[in-house]
C-alpha positions as CSV (number, residue, x, y, z in Angstrom):
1,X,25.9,-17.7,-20.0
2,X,25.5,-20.7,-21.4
3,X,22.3,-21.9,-23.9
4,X,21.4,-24.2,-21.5
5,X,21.8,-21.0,-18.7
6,X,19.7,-19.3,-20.9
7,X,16.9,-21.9,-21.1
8,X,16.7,-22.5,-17.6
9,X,16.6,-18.6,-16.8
10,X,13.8,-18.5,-19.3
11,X,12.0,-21.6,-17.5
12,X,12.1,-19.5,-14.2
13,X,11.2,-16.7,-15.2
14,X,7.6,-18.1,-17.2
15,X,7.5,-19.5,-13.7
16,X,7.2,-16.2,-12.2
17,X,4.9,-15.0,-14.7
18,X,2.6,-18.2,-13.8
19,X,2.7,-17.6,-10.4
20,X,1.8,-13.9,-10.6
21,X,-1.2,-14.6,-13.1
22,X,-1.9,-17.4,-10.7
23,X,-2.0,-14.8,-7.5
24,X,-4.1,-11.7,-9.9
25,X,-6.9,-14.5,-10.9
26,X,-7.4,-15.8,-7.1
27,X,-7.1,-12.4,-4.8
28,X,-8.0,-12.3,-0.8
29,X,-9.1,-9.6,1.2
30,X,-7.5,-8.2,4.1
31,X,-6.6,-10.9,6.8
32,X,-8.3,-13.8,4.5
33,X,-5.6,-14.7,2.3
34,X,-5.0,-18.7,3.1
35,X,-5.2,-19.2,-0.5
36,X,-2.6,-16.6,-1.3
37,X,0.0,-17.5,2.0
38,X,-0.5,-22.0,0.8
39,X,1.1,-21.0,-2.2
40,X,3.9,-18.9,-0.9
41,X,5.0,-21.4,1.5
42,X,4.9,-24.0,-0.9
43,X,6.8,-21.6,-3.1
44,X,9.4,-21.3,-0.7
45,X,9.7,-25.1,0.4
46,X,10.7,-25.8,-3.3
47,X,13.7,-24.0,-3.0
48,X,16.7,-24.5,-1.5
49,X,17.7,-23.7,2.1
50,X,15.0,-21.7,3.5
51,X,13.0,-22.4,6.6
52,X,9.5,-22.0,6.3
53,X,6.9,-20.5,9.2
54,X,3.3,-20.0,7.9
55,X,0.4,-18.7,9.9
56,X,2.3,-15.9,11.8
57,X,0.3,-12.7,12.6
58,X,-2.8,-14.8,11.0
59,X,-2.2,-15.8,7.5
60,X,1.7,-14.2,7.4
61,X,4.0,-16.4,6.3
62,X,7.8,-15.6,6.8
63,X,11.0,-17.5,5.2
64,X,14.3,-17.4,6.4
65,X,17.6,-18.3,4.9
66,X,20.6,-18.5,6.5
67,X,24.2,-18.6,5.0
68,X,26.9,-18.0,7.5
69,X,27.5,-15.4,9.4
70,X,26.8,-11.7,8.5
71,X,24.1,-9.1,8.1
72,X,20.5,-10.1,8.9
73,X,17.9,-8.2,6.4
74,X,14.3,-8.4,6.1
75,X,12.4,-8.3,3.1
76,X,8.8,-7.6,3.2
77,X,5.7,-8.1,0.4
78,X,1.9,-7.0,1.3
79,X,-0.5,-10.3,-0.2
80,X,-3.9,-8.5,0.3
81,X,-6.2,-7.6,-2.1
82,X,-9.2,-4.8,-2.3
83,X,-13.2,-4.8,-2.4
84,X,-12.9,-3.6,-6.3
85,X,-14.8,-5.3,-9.5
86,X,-12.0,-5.8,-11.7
87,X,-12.7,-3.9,-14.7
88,X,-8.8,-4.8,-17.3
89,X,-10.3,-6.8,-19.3
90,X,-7.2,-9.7,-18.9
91,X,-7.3,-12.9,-19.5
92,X,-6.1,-13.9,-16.4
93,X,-8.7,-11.0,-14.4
94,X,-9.9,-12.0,-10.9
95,X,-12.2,-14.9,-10.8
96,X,-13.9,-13.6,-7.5
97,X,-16.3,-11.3,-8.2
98,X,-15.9,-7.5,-6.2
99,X,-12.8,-8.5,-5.1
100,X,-9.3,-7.7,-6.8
101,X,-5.5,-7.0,-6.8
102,X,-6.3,-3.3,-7.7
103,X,-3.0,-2.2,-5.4
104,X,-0.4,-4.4,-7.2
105,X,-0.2,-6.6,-4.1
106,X,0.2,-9.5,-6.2
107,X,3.1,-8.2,-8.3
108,X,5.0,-7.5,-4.7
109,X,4.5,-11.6,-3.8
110,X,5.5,-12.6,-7.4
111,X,8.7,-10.5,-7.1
112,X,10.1,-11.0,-3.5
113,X,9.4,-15.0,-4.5
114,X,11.2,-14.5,-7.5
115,X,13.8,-12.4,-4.9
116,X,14.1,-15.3,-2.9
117,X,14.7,-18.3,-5.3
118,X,17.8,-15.9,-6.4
119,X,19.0,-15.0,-3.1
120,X,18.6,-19.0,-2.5
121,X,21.0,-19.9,-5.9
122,X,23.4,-17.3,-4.8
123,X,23.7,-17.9,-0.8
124,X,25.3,-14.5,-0.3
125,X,26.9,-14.4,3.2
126,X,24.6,-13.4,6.0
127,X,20.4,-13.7,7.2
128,X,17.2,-13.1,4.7
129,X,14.0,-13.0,5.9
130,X,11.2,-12.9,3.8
131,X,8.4,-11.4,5.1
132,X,5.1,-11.8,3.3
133,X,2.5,-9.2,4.9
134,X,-1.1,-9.6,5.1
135,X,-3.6,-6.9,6.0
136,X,-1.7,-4.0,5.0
137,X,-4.3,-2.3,3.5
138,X,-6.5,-1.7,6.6
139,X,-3.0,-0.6,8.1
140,X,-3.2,-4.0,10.7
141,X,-1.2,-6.4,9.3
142,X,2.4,-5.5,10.4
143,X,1.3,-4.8,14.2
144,X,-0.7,-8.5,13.9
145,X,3.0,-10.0,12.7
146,X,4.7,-8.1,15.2
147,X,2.4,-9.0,18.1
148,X,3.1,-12.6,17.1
149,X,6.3,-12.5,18.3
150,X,7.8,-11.4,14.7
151,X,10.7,-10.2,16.4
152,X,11.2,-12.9,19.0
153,X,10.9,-15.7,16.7
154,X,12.7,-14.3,13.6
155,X,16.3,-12.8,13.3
156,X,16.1,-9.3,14.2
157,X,17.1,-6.9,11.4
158,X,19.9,-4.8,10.5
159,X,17.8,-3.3,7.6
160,X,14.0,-3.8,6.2
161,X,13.9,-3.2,2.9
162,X,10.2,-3.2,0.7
163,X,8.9,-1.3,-2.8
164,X,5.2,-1.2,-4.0
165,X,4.2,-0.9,-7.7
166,X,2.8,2.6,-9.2
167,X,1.7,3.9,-12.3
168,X,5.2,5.0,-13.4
169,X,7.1,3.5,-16.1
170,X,8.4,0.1,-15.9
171,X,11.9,-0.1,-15.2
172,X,12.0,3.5,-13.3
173,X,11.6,3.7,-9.2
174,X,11.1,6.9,-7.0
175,X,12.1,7.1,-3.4
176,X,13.3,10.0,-0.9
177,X,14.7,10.0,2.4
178,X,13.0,11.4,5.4
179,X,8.9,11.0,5.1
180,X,7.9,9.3,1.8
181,X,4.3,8.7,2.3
182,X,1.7,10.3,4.5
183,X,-0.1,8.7,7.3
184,X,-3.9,7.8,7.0
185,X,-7.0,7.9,8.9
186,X,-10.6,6.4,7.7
187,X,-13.3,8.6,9.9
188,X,-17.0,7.4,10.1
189,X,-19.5,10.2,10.5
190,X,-23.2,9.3,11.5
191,X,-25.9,12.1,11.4
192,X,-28.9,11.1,13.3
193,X,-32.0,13.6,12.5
194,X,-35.6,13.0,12.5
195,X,-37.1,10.9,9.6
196,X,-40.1,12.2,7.7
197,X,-42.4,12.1,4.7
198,X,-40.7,13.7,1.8
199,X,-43.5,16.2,1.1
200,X,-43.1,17.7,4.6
201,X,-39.6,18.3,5.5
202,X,-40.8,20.8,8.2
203,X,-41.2,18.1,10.1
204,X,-38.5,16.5,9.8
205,X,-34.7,16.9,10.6
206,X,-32.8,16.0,7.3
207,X,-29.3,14.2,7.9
208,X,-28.4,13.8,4.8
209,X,-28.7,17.8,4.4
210,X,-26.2,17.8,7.5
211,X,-24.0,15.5,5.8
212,X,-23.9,17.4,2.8
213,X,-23.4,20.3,3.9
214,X,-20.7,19.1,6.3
215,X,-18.7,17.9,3.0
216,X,-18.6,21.4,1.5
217,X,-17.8,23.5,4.5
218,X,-14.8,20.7,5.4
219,X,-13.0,21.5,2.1
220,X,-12.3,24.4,4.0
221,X,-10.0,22.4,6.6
222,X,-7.5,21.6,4.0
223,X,-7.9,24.8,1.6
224,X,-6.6,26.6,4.7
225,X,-3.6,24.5,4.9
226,X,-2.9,25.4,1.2
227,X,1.0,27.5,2.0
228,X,1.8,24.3,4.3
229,X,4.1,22.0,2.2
230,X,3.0,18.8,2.1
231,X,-0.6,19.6,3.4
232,X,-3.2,17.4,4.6
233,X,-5.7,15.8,2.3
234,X,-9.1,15.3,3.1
235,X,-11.8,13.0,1.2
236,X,-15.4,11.8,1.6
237,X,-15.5,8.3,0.1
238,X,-18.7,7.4,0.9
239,X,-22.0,8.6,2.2
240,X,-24.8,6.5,2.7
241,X,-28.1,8.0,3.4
242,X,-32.5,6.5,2.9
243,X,-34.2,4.1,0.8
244,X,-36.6,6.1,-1.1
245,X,-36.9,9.4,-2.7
246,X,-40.2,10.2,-0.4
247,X,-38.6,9.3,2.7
248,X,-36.3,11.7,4.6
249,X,-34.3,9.1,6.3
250,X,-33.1,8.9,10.2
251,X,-29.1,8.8,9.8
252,X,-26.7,9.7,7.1
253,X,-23.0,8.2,7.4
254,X,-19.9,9.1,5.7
255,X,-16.6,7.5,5.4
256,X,-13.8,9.9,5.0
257,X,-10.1,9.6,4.4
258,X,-7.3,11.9,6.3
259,X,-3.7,11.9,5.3
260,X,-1.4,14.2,6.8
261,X,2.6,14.1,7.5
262,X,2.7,14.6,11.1
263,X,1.2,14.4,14.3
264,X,0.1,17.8,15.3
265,X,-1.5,18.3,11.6
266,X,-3.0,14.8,12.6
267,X,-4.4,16.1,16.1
268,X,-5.7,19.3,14.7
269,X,-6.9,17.9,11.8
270,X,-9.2,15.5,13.8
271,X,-10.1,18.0,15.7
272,X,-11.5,20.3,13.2
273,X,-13.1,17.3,11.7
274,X,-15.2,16.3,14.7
275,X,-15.7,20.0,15.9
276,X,-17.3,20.8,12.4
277,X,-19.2,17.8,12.9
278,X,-21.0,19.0,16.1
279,X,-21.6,22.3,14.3
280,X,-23.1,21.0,11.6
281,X,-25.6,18.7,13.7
282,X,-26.2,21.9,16.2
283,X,-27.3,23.9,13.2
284,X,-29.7,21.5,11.7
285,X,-31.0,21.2,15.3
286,X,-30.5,17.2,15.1
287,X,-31.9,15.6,18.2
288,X,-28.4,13.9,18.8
289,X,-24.4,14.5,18.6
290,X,-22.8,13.0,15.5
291,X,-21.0,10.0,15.9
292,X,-17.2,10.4,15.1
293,X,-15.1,7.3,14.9
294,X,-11.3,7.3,13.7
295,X,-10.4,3.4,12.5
296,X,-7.6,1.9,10.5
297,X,-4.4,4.2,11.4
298,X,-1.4,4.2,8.9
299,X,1.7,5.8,10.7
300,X,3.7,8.8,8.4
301,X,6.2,5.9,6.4
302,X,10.0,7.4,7.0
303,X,12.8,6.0,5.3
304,X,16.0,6.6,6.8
305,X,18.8,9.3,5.6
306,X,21.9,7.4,4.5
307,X,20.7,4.4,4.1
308,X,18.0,5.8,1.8
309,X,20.3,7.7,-0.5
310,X,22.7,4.4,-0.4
311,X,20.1,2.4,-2.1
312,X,19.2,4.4,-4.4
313,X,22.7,4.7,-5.7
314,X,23.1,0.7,-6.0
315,X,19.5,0.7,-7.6
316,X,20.5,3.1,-10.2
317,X,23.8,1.3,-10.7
318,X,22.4,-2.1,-10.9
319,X,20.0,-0.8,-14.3
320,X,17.2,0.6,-12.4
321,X,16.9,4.6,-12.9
322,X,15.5,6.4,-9.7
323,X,13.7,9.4,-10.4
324,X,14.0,12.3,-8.0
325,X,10.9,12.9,-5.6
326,X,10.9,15.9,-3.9
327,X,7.4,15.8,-1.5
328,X,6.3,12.5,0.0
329,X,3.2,10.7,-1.3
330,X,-0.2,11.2,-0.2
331,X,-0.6,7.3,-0.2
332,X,-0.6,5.4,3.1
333,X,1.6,2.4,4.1
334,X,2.0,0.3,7.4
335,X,5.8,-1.1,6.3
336,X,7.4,1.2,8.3
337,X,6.2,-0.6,11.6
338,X,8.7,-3.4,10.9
339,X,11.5,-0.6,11.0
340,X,10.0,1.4,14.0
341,X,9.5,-1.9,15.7
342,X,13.1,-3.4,15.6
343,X,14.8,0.4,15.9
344,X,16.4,-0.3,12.7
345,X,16.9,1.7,9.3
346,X,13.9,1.0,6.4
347,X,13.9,1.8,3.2
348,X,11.1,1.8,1.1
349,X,10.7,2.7,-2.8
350,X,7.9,2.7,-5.7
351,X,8.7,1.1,-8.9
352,X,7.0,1.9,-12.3
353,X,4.6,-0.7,-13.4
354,X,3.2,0.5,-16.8
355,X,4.4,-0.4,-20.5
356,X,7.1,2.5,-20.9
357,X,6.3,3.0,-24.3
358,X,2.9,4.3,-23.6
359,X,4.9,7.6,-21.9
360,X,5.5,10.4,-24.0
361,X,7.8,13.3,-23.6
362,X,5.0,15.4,-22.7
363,X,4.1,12.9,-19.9
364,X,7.4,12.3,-18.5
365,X,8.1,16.2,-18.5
366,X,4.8,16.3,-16.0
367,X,6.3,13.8,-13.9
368,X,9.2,15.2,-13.6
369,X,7.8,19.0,-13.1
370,X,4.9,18.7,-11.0
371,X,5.1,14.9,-9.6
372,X,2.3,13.4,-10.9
373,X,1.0,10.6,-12.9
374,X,-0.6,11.7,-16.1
375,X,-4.6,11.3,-15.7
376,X,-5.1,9.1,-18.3
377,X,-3.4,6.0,-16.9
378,X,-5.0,4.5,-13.7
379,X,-3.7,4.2,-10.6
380,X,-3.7,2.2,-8.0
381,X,-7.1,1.0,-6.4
382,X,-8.9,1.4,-9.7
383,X,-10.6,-1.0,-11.0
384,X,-8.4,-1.0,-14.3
385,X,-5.2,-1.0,-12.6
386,X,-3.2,-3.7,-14.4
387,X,0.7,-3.5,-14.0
388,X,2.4,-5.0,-17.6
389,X,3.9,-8.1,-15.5
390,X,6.4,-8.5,-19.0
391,X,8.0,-5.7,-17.7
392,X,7.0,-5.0,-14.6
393,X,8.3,-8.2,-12.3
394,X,11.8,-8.1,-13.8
395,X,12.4,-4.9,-12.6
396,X,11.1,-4.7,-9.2
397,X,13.1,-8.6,-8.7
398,X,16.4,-6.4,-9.8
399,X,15.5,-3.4,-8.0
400,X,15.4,-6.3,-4.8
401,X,17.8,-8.5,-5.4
402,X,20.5,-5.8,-6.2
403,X,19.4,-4.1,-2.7
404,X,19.4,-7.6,-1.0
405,X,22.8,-8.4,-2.2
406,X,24.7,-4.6,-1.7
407,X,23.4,-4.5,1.7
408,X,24.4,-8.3,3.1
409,X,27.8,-7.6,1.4
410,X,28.1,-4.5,3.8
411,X,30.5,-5.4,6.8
């Protein structure tokens, strides 16, 4: 490479940087990200050879680029962000207040960008299209894309290919064949009892003691499940209850969070959930059922065998290490629509986003023993998430570009 090679690499690279510092500052919730799909478009008008469709599936925007004939891949990047107060501390933190890229969302448009203006220089033989997702986390922005006509209007793939960020080390990416992350269910739960003074809860019917209890005894729905590998999960995010400490209140309402790896667990598991419900409320003698709503599905995410292990192997060859993952991930994805959709193989990996120099032995022997991220470093949705983008866009750019390029040289 020449010096002025080297220059110019450096150039697009800063570029990069810009543009994801650019994206973390200015994040968009689910299904309002205008901001965030005007400046991938723009992005991908600038370069060379790729057609540009904005506004699909709402504020999707998808390129394509077309060099000859051969394989037709997609490549997909979410572009939401999450109802979080950034807490990081960076320079560059979100300048909306309670809403921020706490899922790494932005590091996934800076990269497939990145991706494309590479893919663009090199023109390997064959079909790229880019797809830049919104909505994925309420689980509804795939379907939206697709029920736009995503496979109608677009090349149809051969291959969908995506990767998220995660508190691993930079540089390192985990994937499996078979299911790799678990589907998802948010549940709403309203208790309606009988309000009251709080000095005479005779009289009254307490919901908030319903939905209290109801959180303790549903433990037992999961601790049950405890020999089953890959077992469900079960949460209560929220509960939401009165206005006053004298006042016994009307309704309580949780939020909960299932994730479970298939769809009897699923069934049975809502099941329980709604039957332990009506227990609870029949107990407490509440003058009403409980409301139970399910809302924003995530399907199980399945990457396919073969292809999985194949891309793995060309990651790992092409300077990115793949560490083994033996049970799928708890966390909830809606890429895997694109796949089911077009009844084509996906593939689908997480790539380490933190400083690796911050990992000790100690920490990388936990990871590697009992798959987990060491506590001390936040994950994903937290409000001090912040991936080190130094380190952290090179690799997942390789860790897509290499992909991009082994799979449109297969025949």
């Amino acid at each position: 490479m020449t010096t002025t090679d080297t220059l110019a690499a450096q150039s697009m690279t800063e570029h990069w940087q810009q543009v994801y510092r650019q994206l973390h500052a200015h994040p968009e919730l689910s299904g309002e990200e205008h901001g965030t799909a005007s400046l991938v478009a723009e992005e991908l008008r600038a370069l060379d050879g790729w057609e540009v469709t904005p506004g699909v599936g709402g504020t999707g925007v998808v390129g394509v680029l077309q060099s000859g004939p051969g394989p037709i891949i997609w490549l997909r990047a979410d572009m939401d962000a999450l109802p979080v107060q950034e807490e990081t501390g960076l320079e560059y933190a979100s300048r909306t207040a309670g809403v921020m890229h706490a899922c790494g969302h932005d590091t996934h448009v800076a990269a497939l960008l990145a991706a494309c203006a590479q893919l663009s220089a090199d023109r390997p033989a064959g079909t790229v299209v880019a797809v830049f997702q919104p909505a994925e986390e309420t689980g509804a922005g795939a379907q939206r894309m697709l029920d736009d006509g995503l496979l109608q209007r677009f090349p149809k793939p051969g291959i969908v290919l995506g990767q998220h960020v995660a508190p691993l080390p930079a540089g390192f990416a985990i994937s499996k064949s078979g299911p790799i992350m678990a589907a998802s269910d948010s549940i709403r739960v309203k208790f309606t009892g009988r309000g009251g003074h709080g000095s005479q809860p005779h009289l009254a019917v307490d919901p908030l003691l319903m939905a209290a209890s109801f959180v303790v005894r549903m433990q037992s729905l999961t601790a049950r499940q405890a020999a089953v590998p890959s077992g469900p999960v079960l949460v209560a995010g929220s509960l939401h209850a009165g206005t006053r400490p004298n006042i016994i209140a009307e309704t309580a309402e949780l939020l909960l969070t299932l994730r479970t790896f298939s769809d009897t667990t699923r069934d049975r598991m809502l099941e329980d959930i709604a039957r332990l419900a009506q227990a609870e409320a029949e107990a407490a003698g509440a003058p009403v059922p409980p409301e139970f709503a399910p809302y924003d599905h995530f399907p199980v995410t399945v990457n396919t065998e073969g292809d999985t292990e194949r891309i793995m192997a060309t990651l790992t060859e092409g300077g990115i290490p793949v560490m083994p993952l033996t049970n799928p991930l708890t966390g909830s994805e809606d890429f895997g629509a694109f796949g089911t959709a077009a009844r084509c193989p996906s593939v689908f990996w997480h790539i380490g986003g933190i400083d690796a120099a911050r990992f000790t032995e100690a920490d990388q022997a936990l990871m590697l023993a009992e798959h987990t991220i060491p506590p001390r470093f936040p994950s994903n949705h937290s409000p001090r998430f912040a991936p080190d983008p130094g380190q952290t866009l090179p690799a997942m750019i390789t860790a897509m570009v290499t992909a991009a390029r082994a799979e449109l040289a297969r025949s």
